[in-house]
ZAKOL-102199 format. One record per residue (C-alpha): x, z negated, y negated; residue in one letter; chain. Coordinates in Angstrom, 2 decimals, decimal comma, padded with zeros to 5 digits. Layout:
x | z | y | type | mol
X | Z | Y | A | A
...
***
This chain:
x | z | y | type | mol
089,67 | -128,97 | -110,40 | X | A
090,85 | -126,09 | -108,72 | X | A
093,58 | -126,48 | -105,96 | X | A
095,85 | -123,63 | -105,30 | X | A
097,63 | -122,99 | -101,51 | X | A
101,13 | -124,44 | -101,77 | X | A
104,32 | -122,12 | -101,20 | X | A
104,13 | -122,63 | -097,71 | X | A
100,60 | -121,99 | -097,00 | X | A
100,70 | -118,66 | -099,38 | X | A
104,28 | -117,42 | -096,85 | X | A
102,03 | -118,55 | -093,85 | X | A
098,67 | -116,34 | -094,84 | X | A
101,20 | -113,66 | -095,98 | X | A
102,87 | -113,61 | -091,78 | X | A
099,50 | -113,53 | -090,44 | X | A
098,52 | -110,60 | -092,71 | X | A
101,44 | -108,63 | -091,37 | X | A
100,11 | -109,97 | -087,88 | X | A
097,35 | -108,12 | -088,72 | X | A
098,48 | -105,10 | -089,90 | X | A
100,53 | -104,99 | -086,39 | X | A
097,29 | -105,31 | -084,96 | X | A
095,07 | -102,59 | -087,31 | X | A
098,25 | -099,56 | -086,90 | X | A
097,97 | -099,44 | -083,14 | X | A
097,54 | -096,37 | -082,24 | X | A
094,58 | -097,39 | -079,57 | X | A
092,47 | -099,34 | -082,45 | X | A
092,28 | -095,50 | -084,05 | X | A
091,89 | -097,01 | -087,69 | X | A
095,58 | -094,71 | -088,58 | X | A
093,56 | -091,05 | -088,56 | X | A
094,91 | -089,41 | -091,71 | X | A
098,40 | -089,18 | -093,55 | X | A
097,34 | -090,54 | -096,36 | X | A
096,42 | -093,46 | -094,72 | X | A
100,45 | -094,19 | -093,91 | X | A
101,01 | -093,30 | -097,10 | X | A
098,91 | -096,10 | -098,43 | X | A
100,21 | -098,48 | -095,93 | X | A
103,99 | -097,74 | -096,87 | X | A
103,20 | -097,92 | -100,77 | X | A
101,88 | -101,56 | -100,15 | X | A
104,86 | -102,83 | -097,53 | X | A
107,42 | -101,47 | -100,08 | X | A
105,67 | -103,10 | -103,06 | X | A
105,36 | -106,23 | -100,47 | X | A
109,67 | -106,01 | -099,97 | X | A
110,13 | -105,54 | -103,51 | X | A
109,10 | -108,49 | -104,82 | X | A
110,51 | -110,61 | -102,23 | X | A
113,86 | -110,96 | -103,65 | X | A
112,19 | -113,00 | -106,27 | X | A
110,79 | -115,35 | -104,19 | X | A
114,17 | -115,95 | -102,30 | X | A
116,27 | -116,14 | -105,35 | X | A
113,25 | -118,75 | -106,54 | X | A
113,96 | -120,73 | -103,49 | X | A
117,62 | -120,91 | -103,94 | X | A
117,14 | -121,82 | -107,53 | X | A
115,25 | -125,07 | -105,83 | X | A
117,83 | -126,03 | -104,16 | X | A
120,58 | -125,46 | -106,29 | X | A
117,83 | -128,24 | -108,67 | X | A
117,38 | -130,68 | -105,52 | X | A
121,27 | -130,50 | -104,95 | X | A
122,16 | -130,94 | -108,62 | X | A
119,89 | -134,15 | -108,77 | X | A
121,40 | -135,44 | -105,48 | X | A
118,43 | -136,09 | -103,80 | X | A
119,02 | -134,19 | -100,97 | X | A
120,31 | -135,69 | -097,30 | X | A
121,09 | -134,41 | -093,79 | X | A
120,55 | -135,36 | -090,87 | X | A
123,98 | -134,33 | -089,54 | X | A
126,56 | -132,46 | -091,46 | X | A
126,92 | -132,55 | -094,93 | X | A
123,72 | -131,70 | -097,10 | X | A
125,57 | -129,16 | -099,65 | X | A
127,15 | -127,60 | -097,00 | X | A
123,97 | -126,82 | -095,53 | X | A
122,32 | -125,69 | -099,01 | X | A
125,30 | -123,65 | -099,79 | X | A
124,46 | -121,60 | -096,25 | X | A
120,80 | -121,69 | -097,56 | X | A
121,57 | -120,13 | -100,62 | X | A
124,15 | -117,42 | -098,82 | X | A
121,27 | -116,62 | -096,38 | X | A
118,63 | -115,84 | -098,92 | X | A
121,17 | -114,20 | -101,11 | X | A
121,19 | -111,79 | -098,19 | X | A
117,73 | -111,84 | -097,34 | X | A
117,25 | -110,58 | -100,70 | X | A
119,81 | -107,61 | -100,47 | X | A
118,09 | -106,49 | -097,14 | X | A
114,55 | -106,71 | -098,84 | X | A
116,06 | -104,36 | -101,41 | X | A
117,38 | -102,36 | -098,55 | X | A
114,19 | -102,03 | -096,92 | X | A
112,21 | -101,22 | -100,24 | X | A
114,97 | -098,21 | -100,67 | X | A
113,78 | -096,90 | -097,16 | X | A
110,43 | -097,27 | -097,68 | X | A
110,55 | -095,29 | -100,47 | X | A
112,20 | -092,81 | -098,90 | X | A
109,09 | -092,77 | -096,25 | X | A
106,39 | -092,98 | -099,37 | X | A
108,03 | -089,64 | -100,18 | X | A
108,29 | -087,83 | -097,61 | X | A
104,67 | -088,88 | -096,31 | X | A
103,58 | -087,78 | -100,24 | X | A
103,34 | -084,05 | -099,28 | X | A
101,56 | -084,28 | -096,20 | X | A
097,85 | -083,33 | -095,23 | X | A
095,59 | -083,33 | -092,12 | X | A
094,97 | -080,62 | -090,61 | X | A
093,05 | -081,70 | -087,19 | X | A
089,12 | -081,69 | -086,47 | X | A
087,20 | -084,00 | -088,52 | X | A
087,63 | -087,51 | -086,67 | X | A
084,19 | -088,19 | -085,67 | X | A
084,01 | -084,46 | -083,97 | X | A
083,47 | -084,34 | -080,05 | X | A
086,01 | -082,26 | -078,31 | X | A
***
């Protein structure tokens, strides 16, 4: 039987990949050398923030079930209370993802025309 990561394994890997990517795009680690390679890092964060909206409105949709069923306590304050602020927060979460994808897209095309026009990276100068 095959086991698959749960939810919260899956967002973990997915923070330590951007980790990474923090890591790989310094300019020191010299693995950026040609425009086409942001270009191909932009196209993947803004397909990355596009489908996050679905994952938040999936998470509010489980709580809206766990509420519904009542099986849901606090440990101060009252538990719909705190799932209605839940719900509000990814709601926006999900409206800035959109926001971001808009502005990546907006980078994808303007890095779309560009070339490079240095020496030849493994050149000695």
């Amino acid at each position: 039987m095959t086991t698959h990561p749960t939810p919260a394994v899956l967002a973990d890997q997915a923070a330590e990949a951007v980790r990474s990517l923090n890591h790989a795009t310094q300019l020191l680690k010299g693995e950026l050398v040609y425009p086409s390679d942001a270009y191909e890092v932009v196209a993947s964060l803004k397909m990355l923030t596009q489908r996050l909206p679905q994952s938040f409105d999936q998470l509010s949709t489980f709580m809206d079930t766990l509420a519904m069923t009542g099986n849901v306590t606090a440990d101060y304050g009252d538990a719909d209370e705190h799932i209605g602020e839940t719900r509000s927060a990814l709601a926006s979460a999900a409206l800035i993802a959109l926001t971001l994808t808009e502005h990546l897209d907006r980078a994808h095309s303007a890095l779309a025309p560009l070339g490079y026009s240095g020496p030849a990276p493994d050149d000695d100068l």
